[in-house]
N, C-alpha and C positions, 0 to 999 in steps of 0.2 A: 096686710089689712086693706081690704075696699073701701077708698073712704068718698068715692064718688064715682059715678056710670065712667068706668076708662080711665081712673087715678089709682093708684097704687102706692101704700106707703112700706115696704121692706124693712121689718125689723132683723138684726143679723147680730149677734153677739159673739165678741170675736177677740182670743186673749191673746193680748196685749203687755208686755215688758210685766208681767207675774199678775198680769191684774184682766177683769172682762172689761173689754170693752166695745158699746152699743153702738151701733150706726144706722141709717135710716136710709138709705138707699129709694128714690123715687122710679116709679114702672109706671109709664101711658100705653094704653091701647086704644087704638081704633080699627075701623075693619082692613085698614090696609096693614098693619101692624102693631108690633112695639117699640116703643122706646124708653131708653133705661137711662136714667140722670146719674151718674157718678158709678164708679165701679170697685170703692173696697179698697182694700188690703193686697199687698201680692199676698198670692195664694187662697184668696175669698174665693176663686172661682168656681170653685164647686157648690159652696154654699150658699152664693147670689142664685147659679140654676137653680139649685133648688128651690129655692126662696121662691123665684117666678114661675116655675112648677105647680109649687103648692096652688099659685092664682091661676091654675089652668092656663099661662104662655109660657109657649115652650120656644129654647133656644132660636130655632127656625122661625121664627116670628120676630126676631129682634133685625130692626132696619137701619137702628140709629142709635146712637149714644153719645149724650149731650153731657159735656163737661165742667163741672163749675170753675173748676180752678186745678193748678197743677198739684197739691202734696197729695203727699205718697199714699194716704187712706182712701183719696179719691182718683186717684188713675192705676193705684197698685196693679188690677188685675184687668187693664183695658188691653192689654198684650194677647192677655190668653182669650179674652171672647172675641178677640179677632181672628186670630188661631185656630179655633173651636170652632167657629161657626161653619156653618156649611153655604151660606151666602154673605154677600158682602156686606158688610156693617158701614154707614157712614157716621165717621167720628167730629162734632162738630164741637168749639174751643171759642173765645174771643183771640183775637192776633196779637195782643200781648202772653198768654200763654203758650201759644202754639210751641215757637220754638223749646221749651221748660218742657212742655207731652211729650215731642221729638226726639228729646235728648240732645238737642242741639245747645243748651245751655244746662248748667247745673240748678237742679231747684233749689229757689231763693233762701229757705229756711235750711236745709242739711249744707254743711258746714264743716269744716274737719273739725272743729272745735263742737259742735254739734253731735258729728257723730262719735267720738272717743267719750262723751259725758251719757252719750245712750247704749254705749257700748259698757261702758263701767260703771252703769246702774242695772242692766240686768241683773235678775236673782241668781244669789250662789250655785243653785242647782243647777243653770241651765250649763248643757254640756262644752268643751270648747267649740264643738262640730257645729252647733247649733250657734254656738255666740259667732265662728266665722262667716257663718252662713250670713247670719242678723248687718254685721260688718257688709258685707258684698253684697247685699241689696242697698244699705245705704252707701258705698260708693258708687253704685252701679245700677241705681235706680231705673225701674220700667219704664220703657218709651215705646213708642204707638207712632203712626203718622196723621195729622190731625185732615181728615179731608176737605173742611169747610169752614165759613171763619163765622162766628155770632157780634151782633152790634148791638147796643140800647136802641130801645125800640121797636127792633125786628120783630113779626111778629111768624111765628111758626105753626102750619097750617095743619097741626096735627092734634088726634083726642080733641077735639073741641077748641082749640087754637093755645098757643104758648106765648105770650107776650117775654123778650129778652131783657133784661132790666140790667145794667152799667151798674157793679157793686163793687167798685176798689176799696182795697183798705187790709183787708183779712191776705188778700195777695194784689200786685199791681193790674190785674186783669180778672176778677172777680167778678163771676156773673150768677144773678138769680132770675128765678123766671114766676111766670104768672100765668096759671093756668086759667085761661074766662070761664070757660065752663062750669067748673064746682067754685071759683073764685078763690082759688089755693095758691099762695105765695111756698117756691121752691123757694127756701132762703136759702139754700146751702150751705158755709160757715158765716154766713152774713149776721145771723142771732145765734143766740142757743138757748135750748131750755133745759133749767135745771130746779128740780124739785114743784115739777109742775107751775114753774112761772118764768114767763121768756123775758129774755136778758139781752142787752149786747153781747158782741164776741168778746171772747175773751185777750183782752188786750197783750198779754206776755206773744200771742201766738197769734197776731197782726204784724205784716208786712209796716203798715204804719195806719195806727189806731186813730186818732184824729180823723184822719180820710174815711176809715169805716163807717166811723157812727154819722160822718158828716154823709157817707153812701145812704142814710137810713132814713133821710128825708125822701129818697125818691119812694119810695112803699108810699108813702102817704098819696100819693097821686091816684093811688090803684082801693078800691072797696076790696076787703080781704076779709076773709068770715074763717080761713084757718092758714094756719104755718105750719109746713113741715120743716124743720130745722135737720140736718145731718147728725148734728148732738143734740141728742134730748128729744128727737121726736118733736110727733103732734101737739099744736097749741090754738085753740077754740076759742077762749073768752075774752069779748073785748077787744078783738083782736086790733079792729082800728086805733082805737083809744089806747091801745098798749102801744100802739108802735111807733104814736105822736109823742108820746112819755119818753121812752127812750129816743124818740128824733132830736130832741131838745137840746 
């Protein structure tokens, strides 16, 4: 969905331990490129091309890909558009995640105690082959090499400029961005919206929550006319006014 000259909001539906589940992947273009906010699932990779197909950019335009944070929905498949691509992608992260993308450290949320309760809630159908498979990506999570580091503040000179905004809490290195141009806050897991009204993150699934919603005063600094959140999509009304309510 075109939701501004060179923003791009990626709807991708994508099932998940017996159930759909929705993700919202962000795509910039300008005339020197693209760049792609977050990369899915292992195994999205086919369906992200496509996804950015559909907007008329094709893999061979992709220059950059910008990280919010390291779980698995969002670096799943940053292996293979690295892989895949025919030019070099540069992969950019804050320096607290980097090593977590790397594989240089285990990511903070998968857990062996973690992953035997995601392992033995999968549905009875799915086959052993599939549940071992399910296992070995979560002890053996995708990693990438991260080529450049992002700070609060930074501002990125791309689609119309990216401001980088310092959002801990949902993980210790958590970053959202700000596009000036159409004036669209990437939140990435920073909100979510659900049932068409945006919410904090969801506390169970914060590195440490306090820190989150205390990250949610810095939005207030920025005019924001919409949010694309990674869960739940697009969110338009109020937007300022909503996100001083949950800064509180």
């Amino acid at each position: 969905m075109k939701l501004a000259n060179g923003l791009y909001m990626l709807e991708l539906s994508v099932p998940v331990m017996g159930q759909i589940d929705v993700i919202y992947p962000t795509l910039l273009v300008d005339e020197g490129g693209a760049i792609l906010v977050d990369t899915g699932f292992p195994g999205l990779f086919p369906t992200l091309r496509q996804a950015m197909e559909q907007e008329d950019v094709q893999l061979s335009q992709l220059h950059t890909i910008l990280i919010t944070h390291q779980d698995l929905d969002h670096i799943g498949s940053l292996p293979t558009f690295l892989s895949e691509s025919p030019q070099f992608i540069e992969v950019l992260a804050s320096e607290i995640e980097k090593p977590y993308i790397q594989g240089e450290k285990m990511l903070i949320k998968i857990t062996s105690e973690k992953i035997e309760e995601a392992v033995n809630s999968l549905p009875s159908h799915v086959t052993p082959e599939w549940r071992n498979a399910f296992r070995a990506t979560l002890e053996n999570p995708p990693k990438a090499p991260v080529t450049g580091l992002l700070h609060g503040g930074q501002e990125l000179h791309y689609a119309g400029g990216i401001v980088v905004i310092d959002t801990p809490g949902h993980t210790p290195g958590h970053l959202s961005l700000y596009h000036k141009a159409s004036k669209t806050l990437i939140a990435g897991d920073a909100m979510i919206v659900t049932d068409g009204q945006l919410h904090r993150p969801v506390p169970e699934q914060a590195s440490d929550y306090n820190l989150a919603v205390k990250s949610l005063k810095k939005f207030t600094d920025f005019d924001i006319h919409a949010v694309i959140c990674y869960h739940g999509g697009l969110f338009k009304h109020n937007v300022n006014q909503r996100i001083s309510e949950l800064a509180l």
